[in-house]
PADREN-269730 format. One record per residue (C-alpha): z, y, x; residue number from 1; residue in one letter. Coordinates in steps of 0.001 Angstrom, whole numbers. Example, Ala and Ser with C-alpha at 12.3 -4.5 7.8 and 13.67 -1.06 7.14 Angstrom:
BEGIN
w,v,u,k,r
7800,-4500,12300,1,A $
7140,-1060,13670,2,S $
//
This chain:
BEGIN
w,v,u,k,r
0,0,0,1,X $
-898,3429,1290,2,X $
2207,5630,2080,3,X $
2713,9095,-204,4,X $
1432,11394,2403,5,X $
-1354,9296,2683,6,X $
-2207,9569,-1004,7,X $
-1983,13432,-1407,8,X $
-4258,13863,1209,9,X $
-6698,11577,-237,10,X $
-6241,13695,-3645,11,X $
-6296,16811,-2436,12,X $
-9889,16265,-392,13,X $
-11437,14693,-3632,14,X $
-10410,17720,-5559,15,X $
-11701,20116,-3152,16,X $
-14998,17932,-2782,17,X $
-14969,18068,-6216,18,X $
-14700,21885,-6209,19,X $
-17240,22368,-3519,20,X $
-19399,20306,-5456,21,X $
-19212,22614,-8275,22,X $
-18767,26324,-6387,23,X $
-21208,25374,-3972,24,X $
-24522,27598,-4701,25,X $
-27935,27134,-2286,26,X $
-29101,31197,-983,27,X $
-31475,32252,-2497,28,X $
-34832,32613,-967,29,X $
-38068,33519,-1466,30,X $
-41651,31989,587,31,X $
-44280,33864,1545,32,X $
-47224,31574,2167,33,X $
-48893,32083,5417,34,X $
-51766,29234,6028,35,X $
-53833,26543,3712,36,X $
-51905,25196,537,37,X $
-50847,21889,1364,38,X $
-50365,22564,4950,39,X $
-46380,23176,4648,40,X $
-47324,26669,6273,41,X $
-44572,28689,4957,42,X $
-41726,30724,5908,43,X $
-38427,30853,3961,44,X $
-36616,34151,3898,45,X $
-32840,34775,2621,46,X $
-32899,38369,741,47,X $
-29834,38875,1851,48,X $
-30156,38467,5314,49,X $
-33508,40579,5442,50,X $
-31333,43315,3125,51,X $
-29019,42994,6405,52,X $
-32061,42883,8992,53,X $
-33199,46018,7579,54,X $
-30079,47846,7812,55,X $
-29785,46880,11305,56,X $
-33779,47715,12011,57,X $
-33906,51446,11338,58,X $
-34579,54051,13640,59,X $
-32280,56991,15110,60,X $
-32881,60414,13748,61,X $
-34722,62333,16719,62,X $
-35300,65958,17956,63,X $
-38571,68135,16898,64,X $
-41226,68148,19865,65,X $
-40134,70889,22616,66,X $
-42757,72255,25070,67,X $
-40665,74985,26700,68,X $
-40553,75920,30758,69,X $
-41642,75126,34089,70,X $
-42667,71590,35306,71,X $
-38619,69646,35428,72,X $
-39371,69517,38826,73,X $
-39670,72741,39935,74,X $
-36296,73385,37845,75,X $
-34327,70581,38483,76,X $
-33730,68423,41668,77,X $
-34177,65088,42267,78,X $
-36443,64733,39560,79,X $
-38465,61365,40653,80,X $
-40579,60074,37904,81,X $
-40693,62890,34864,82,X $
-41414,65862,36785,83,X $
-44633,66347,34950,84,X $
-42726,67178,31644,85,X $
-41883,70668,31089,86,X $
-38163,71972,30911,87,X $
-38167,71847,27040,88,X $
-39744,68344,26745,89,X $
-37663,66537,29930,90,X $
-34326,67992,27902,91,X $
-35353,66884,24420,92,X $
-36130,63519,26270,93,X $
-32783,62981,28161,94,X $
-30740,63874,24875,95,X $
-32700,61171,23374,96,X $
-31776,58563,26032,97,X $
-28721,59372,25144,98,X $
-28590,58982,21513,99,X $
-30662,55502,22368,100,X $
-28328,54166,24852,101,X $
-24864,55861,25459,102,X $
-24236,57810,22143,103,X $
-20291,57525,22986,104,X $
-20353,57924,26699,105,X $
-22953,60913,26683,106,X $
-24849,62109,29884,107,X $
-21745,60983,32290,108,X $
-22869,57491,31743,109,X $
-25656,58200,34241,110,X $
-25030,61525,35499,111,X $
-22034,62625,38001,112,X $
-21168,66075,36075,113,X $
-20230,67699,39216,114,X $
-23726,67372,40422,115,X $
-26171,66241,38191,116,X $
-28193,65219,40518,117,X $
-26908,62812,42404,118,X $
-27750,58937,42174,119,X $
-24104,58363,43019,120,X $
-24021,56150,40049,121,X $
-25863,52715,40084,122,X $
-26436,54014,36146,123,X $
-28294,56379,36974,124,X $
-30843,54170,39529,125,X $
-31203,51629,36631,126,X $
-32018,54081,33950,127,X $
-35115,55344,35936,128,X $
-36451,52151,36477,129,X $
-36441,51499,32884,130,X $
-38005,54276,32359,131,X $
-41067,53327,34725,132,X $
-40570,49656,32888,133,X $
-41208,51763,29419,134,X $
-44036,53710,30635,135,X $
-45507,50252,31323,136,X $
-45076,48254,28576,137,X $
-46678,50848,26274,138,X $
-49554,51572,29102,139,X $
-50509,48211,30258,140,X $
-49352,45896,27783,141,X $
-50903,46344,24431,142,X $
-51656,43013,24043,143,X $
-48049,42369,22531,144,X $
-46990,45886,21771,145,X $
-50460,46950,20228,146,X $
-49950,50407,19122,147,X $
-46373,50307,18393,148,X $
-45046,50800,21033,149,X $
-41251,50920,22449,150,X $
-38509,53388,23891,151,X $
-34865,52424,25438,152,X $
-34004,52224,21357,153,X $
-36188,49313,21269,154,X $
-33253,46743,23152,155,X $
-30336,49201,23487,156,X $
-29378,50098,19361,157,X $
-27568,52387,20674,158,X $
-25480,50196,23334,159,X $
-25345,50984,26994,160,X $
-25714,47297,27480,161,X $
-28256,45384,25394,162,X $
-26670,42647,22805,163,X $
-29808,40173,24417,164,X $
-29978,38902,27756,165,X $
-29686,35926,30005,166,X $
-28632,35347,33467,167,X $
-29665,31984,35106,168,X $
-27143,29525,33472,169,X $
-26237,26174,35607,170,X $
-24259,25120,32060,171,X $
-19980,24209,32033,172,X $
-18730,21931,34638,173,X $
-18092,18707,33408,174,X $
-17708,15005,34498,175,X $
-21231,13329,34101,176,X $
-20594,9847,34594,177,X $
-22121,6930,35872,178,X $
-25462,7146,33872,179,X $
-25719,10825,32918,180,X $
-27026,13520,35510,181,X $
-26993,17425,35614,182,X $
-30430,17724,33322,183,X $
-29654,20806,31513,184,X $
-29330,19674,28324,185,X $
-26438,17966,25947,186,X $
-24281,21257,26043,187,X $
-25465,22797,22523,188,X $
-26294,26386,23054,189,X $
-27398,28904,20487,190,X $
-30256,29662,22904,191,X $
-31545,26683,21559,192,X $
-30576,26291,18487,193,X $
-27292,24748,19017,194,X $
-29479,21790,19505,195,X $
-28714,19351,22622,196,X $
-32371,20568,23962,197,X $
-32071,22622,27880,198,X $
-29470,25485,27590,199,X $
-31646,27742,29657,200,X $
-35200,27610,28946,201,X $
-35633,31654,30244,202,X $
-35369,30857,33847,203,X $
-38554,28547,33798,204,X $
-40667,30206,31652,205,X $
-39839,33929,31403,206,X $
-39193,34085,35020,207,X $
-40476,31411,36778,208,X $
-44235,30057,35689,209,X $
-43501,26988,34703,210,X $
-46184,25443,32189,211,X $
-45489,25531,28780,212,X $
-47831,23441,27404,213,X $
-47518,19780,27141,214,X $
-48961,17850,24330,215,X $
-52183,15512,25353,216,X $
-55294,16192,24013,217,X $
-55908,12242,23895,218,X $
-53998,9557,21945,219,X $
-53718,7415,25163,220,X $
-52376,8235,28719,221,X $
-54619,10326,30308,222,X $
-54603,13344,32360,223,X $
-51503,14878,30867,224,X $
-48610,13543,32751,225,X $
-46427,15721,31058,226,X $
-42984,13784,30608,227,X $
-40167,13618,28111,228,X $
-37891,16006,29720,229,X $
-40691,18427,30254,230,X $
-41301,18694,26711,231,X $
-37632,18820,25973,232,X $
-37981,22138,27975,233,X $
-41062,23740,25983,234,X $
-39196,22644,22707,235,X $
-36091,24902,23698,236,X $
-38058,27829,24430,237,X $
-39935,27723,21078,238,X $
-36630,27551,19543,239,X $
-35639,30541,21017,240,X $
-38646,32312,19712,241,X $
-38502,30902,16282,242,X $
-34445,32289,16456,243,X $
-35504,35217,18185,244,X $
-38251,36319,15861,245,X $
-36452,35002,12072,246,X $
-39081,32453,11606,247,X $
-40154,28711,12140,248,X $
-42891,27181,13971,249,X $
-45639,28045,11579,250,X $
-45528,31683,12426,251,X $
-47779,31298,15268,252,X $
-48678,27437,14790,253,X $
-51321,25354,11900,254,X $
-48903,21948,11560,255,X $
-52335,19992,11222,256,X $
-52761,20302,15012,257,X $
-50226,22568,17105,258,X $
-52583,23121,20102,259,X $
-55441,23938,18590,260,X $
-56191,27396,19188,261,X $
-58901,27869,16564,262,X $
-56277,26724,13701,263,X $
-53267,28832,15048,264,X $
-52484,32515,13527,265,X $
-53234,35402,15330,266,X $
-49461,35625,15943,267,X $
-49834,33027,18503,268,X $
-51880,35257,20581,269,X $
-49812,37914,20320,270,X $
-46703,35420,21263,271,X $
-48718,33984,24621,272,X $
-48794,37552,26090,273,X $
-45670,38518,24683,274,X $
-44550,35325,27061,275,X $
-46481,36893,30234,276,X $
-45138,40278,29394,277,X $
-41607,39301,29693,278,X $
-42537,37242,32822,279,X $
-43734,40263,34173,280,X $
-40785,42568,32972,281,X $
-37965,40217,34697,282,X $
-40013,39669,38145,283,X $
-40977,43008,38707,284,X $
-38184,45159,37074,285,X $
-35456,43329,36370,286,X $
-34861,40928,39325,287,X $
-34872,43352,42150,288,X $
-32066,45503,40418,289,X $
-29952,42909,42026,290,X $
-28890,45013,44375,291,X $
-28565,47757,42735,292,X $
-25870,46177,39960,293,X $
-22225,45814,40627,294,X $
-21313,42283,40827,295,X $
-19825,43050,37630,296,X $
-23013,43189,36201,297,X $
-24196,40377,37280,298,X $
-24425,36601,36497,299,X $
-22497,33534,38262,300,X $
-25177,33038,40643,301,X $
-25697,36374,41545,302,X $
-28660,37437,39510,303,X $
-29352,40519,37401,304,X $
-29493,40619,34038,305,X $
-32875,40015,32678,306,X $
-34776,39957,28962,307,X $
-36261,37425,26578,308,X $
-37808,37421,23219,309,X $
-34537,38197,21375,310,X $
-33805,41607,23649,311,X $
-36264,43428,21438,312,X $
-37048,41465,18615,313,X $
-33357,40601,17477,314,X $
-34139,38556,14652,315,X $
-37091,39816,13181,316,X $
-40671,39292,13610,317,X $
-41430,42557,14878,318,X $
-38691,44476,16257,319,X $
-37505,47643,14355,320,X $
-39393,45682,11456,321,X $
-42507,47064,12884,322,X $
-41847,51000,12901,323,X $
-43019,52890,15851,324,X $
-40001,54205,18186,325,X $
-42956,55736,20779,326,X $
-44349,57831,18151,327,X $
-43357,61699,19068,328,X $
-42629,60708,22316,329,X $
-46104,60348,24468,330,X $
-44357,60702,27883,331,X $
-43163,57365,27634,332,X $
-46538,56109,27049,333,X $
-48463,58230,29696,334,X $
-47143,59765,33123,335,X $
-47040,58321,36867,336,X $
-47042,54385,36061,337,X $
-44897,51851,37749,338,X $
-46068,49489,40144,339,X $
-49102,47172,38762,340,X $
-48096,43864,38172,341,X $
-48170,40491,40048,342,X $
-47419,37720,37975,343,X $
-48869,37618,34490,344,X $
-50346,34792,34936,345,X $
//
């Protein structure tokens, strides 16, 4: 015979099945159709979370246009990269950083107020090689930002430190065993769904060049010698950028034949350079700040802190929901551009 204790619990988990059961209610959601009927080419949506995403996806309030002055740097010293800008449009410019980035810490998060000037602060160094970065997304890479465009608002929301980034992640120290090895996978991160798929897909892909594809074109063993774990990879990574982005695989891929190029959306194209741009961003920007960050700012092995899909998008498709942060501010699509690129490949 079961003991008293042993009965109430019994009786109190059946009646709060039972009341689960009952209170329980599915979201509700609404489809939007987005290939062939039949083809399971659809994407769910949760009003309630997009009421949220929207919310959360509007843009700051910004200054009128000011064209007032001198060249900045005939007025102001050590003026490296927006010199071109007149007095009136460099000031409407650095208040906006501001709002963008540090709307709590104000211009001392960059600036020493004792000499504004100086690149005493390692703040300061960073900012103006984001700047160049900005200059080049909108300049070079319209292939993923078309003619939208992005400022410092774009990843900041108003945060000195963007909510998205990654650092190169060796996973938690534990005991593997006899059988299991240090594979980078079997530690659920939300990276990956929360899935037991590799924890770090970033460092391969969107810094390293690492192939992404690997499904065969044939049914038998051919040319592709593309193994298990290899795919495991590639399947992380599009989890990210189905969690990144809001949406599931059929955003970018036909699920009568995932390779195909011909089938795919046009998203897909858009998402392959999106891929090279961030390669591109992290290798030529991001990674040799190293030096330049605190340790404090950096990861466990020593790295800077670098960008992936989720930096700007944040949960929806387009990031900002598709609004235009760039428009009204043309010297952060023109100017003196950054260093051309070497690895979009």
């Amino acid at each position: 015979m079961t003991s008293f204790s042993t009965r109430m619990v019994l009786a109190i988990g059946a009646i709060a099945g039972v009341s689960l059961l009952f209170t329980f209610r599915h979201p509700p959601t609404f489809e939007v159709q987005r290939g062939y009927r039949g083809t399971g080419m659809v994407q769910n949506f949760d009003p309630n979370v997009i009421a949220a995403e929207i919310a959360s996806n509007k843009l700051p309030a910004t200054l009128s246009p000011i064209h007032a002055g001198p060249p900045a740097s005939k007025t102001y010293k050590n003026v490296q990269i927006l010199g071109d800008l007149d007095v009136g449009a460099f000031t409407r410019l650095m208040a906006s950083i501001t709002t963008w980035v540090a709307p709590k810490q104000g211009c001392a998060y960059c600036h020493s107020l004792n000499d504004m000037s100086s690149d005493a602060l390692y703040t300061k160094v960073v900012a103006r090689r984001m700047i160049e970065m900005v200059r080049h997304i909108n300049s070079n890479w319209p292939t993923h930002v078309q003619n939208v465009g992005v400022t410092c608002y774009t990843c900041h929301r108003g945060q000195p430190v963007p909510a998205h980034l990654f650092y190169h992640d060796q996973g938690d120290a534990h005991f593997t065993g006899m059988a299991e090895t240090q594979t980078g996978k079997n530690h659920p991160a939300t990276e990956a769904g929360l899935t037991a798929l590799p924890f770090d897909p970033f460092t391969p892909f969107l810094e390293d060049t690492d192939s992404i594809r690997v499904e065969g074109k044939t049914a038998l063993a051919g040319a592709n010698l593309s193994s298990i774990k290899q795919t495991e990879w590639t399947y992380a990574l599009m989890m990210h950028i189905s969690g990144a982005l809001g949406v599931n695989c059929t955003y970018c891929h036909e699920t009568r034949q995932f390779s195909d190029w011909k089938q795919s959306t046009p998203q897909r194209v858009t998402a392959w350079y999106g891929i090279r741009m961030v390669r591109d961003l992290n290798d030529n920007f991001l990674d040799p700040l190293h030096t330049v960050f605190p340790p404090a700012r950096l990861g466990p092995t020593g790295d800077s802190p670098k960008v992936n899909c989720a930096t700007c998008h944040q949960g929806v498709y387009k990031p900002l929901f598709g609004a235009s942060p760039v428009v009204g501010f043309p010297e952060l699509v023109s100017g003196p551009q950054a260093p051309a690129t070497t690895t979009t490949q």
